[in-house]
N, CA, C and O atoms as a MOPAC input file, in Angstrom:
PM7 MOZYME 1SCF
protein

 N     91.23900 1   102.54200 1    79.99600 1
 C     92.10600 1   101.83600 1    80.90100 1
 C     93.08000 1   100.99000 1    80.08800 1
 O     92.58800 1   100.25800 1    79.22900 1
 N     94.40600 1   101.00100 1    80.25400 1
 C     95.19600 1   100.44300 1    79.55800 1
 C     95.65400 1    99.02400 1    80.21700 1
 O     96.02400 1    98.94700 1    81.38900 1
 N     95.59900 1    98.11800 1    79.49600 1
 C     95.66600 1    97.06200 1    79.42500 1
 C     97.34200 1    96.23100 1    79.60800 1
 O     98.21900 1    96.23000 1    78.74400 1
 N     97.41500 1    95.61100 1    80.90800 1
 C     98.56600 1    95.21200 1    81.32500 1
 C     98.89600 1    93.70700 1    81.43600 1
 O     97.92200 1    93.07900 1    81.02200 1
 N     99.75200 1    93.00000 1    81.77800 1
 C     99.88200 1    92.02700 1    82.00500 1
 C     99.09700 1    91.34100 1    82.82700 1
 O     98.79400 1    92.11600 1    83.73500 1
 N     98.40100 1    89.87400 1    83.06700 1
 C     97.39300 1    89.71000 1    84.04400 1
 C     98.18500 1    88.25300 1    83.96300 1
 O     98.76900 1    87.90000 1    82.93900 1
 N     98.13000 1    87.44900 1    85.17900 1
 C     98.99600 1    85.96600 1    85.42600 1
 C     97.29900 1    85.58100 1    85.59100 1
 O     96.52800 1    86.14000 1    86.37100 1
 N     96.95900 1    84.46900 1    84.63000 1
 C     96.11700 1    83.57700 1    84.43800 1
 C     96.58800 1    82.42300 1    83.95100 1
 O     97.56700 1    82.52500 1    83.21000 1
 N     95.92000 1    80.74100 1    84.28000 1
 C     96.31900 1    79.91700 1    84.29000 1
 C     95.99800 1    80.00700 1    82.57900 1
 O     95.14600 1    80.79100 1    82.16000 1
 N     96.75900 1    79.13800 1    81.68300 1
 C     96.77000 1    78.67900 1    80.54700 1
 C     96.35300 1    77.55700 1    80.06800 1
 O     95.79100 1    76.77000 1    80.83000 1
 N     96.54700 1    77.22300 1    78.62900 1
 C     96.06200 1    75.75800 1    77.77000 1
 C     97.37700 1    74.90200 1    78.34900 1
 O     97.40400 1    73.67400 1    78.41700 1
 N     98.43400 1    75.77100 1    78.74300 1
 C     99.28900 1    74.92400 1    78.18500 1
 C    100.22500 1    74.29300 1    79.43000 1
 O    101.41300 1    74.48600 1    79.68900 1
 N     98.92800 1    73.22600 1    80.28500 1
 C     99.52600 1    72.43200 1    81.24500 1
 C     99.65300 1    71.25600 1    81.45400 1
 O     99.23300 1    70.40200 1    80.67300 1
 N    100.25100 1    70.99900 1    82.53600 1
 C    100.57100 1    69.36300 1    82.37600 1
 C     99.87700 1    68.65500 1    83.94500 1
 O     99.56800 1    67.48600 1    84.17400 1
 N     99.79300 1    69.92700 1    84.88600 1
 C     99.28300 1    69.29100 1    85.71000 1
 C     98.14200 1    70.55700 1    86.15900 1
 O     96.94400 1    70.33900 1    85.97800 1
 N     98.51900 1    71.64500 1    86.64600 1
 C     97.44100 1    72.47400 1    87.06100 1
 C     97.56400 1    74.19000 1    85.99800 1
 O     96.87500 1    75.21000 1    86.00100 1
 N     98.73600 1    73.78100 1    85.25000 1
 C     98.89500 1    75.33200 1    84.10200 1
 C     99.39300 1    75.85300 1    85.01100 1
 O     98.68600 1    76.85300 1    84.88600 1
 N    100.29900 1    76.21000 1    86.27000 1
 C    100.97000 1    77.16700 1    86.94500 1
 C    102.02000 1    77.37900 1    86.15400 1
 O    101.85100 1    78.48400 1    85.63800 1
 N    103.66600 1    76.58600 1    85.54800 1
 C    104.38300 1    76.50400 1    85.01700 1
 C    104.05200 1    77.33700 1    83.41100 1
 O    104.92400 1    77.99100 1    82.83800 1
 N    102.95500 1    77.19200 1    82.98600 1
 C    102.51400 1    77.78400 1    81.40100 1
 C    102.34200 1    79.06300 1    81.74600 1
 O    102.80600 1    80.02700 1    81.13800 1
 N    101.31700 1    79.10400 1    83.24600 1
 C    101.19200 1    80.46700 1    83.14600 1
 C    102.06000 1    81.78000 1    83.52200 1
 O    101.97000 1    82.99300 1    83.32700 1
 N    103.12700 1    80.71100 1    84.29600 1
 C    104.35700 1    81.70000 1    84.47600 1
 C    105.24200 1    82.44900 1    83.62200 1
 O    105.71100 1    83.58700 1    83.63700 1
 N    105.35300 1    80.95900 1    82.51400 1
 C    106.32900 1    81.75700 1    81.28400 1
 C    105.45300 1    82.21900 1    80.47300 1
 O    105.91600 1    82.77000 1    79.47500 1
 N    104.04400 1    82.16600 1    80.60000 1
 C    103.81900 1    83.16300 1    79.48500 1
 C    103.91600 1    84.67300 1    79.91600 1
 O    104.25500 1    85.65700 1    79.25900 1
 N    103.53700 1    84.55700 1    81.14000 1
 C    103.58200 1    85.64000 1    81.68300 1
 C    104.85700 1    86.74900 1    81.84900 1
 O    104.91500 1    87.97300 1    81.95700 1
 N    105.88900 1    85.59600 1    81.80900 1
 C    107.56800 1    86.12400 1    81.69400 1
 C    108.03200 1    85.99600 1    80.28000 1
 O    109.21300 1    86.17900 1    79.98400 1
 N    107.12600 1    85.68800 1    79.41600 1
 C    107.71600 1    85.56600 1    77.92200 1
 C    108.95100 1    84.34200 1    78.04000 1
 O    110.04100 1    84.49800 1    77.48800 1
 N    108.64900 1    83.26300 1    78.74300 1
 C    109.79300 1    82.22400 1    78.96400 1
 C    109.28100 1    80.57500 1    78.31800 1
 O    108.15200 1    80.09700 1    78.20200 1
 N    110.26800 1    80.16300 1    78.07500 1
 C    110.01700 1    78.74900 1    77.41300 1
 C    108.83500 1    77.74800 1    78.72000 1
 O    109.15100 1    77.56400 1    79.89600 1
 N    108.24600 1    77.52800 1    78.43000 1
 C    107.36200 1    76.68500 1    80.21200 1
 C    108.47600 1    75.55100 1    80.28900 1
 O    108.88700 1    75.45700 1    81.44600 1
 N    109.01500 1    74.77100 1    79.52400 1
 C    109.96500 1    73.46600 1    80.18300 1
 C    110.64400 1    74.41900 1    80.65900 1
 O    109.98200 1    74.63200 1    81.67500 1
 N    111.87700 1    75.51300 1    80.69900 1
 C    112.67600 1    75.74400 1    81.69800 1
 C    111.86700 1    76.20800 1    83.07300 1
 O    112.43800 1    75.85100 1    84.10400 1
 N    110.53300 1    77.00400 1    83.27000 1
 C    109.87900 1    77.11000 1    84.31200 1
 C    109.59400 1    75.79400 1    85.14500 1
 O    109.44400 1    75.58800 1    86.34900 1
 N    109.57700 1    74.91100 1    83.91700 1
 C    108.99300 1    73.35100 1    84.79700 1
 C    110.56600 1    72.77900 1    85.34000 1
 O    110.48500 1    72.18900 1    86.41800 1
 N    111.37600 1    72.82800 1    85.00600 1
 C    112.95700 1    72.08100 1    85.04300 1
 C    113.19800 1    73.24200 1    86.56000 1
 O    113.88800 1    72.80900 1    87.48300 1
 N    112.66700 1    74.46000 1    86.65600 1
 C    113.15000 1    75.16700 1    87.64300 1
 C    112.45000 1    74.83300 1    89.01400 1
 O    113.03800 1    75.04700 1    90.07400 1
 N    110.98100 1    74.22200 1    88.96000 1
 C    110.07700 1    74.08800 1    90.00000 1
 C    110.23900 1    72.62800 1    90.67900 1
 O    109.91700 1    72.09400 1    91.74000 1
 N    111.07500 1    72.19100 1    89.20300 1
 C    111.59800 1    70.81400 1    89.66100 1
 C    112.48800 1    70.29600 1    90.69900 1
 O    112.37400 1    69.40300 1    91.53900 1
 N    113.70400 1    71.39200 1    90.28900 1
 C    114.99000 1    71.41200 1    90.74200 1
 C    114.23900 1    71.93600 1    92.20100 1
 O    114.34200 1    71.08000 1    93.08000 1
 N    113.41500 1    73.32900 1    92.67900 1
 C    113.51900 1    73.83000 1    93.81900 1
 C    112.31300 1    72.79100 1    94.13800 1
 O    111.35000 1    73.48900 1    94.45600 1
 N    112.01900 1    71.65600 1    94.18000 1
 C    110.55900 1    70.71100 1    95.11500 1
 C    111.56000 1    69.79500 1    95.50000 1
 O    111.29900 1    69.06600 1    96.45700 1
 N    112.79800 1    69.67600 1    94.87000 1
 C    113.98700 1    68.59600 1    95.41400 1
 C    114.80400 1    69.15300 1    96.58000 1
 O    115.46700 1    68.41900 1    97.31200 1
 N    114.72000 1    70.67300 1    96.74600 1
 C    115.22200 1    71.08300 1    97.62400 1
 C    114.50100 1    71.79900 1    98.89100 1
 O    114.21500 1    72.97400 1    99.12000 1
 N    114.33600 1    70.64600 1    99.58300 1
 C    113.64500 1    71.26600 1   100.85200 1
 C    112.08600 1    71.25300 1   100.84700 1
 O    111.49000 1    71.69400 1   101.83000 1
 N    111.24600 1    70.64900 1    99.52100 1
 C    110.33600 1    70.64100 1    99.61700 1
 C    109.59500 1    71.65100 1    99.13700 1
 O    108.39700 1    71.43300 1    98.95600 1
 N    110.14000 1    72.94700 1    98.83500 1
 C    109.89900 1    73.87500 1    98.77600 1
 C    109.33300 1    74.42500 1    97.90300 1
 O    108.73100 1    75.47000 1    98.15200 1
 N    109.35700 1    73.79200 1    96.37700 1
 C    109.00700 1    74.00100 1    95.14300 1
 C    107.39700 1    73.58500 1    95.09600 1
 O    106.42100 1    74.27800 1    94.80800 1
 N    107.49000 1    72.23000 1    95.47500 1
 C    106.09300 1    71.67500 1    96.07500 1
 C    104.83700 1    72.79700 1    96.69600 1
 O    103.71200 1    73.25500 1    96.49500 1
 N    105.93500 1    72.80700 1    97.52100 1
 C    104.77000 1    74.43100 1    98.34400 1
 C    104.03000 1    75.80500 1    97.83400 1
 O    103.07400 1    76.54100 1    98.07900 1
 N    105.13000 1    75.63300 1    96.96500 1
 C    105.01000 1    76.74400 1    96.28500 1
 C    103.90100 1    77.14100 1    95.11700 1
 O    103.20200 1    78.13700 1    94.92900 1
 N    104.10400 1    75.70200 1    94.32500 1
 C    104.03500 1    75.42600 1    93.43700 1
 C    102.01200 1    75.35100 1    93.76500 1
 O    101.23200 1    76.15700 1    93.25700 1
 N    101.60300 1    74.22300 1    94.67600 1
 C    100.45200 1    74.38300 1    95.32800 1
 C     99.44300 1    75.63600 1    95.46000 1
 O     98.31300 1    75.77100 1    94.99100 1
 N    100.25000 1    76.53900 1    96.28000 1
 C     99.71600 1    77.90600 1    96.97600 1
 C     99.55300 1    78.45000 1    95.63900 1
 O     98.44500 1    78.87300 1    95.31000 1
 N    100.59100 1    78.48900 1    94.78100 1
 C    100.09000 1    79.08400 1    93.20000 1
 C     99.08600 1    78.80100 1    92.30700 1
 O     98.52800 1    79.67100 1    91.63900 1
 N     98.69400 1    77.02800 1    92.23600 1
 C     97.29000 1    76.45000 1    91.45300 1
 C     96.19500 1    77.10300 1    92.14400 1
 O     95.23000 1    77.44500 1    91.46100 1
 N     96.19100 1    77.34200 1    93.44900 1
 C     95.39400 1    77.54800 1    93.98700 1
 C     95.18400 1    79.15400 1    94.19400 1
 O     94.12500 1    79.38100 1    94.77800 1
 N     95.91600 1    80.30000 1    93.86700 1
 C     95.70100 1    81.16300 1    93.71900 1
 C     95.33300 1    82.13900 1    92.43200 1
 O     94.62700 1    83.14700 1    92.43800 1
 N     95.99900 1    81.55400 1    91.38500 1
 C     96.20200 1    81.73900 1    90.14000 1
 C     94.88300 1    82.11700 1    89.61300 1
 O     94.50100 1    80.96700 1    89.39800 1
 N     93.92700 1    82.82500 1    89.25300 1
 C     93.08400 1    82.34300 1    88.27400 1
 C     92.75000 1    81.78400 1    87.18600 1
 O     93.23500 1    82.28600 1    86.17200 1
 N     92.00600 1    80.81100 1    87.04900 1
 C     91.90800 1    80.62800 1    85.68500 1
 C     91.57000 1    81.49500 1    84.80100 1
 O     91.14700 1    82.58300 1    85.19000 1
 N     91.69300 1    81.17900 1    83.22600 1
 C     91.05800 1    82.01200 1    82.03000 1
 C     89.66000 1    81.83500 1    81.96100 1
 O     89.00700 1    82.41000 1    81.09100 1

């Protein structure tokens, strides 16, 4: 079985590892993931929501 990408939470968090585990997962810097979740929780709340439903779905490592 060949071995693919898997979104698991990471070392490398500040509050629940959603943001770490995104860019690692996207090969992305985590501050621009965090500067992006930032910008969309200022708008409408929405980032917030999001951001939630994801700690909570995510698995850990």
């Amino acid at each position: 079985m060949a071995q693919g990408k898997r979104l698991r939470k990471n070392n490398d968090r500040i509050i629940f590892g959603v943001c770490g585990a995104l860019a690692e997962y996207f090969e992305m810097d985590p501050t621009i993931v965090r500067i992006l979740f930032a910008v969309f929780g200022l708008m409408a709340f929405t980032g917030v929501i999001v951001y939630l439903v994801m700690a909570l779905v995510i698995p850990s490592r």
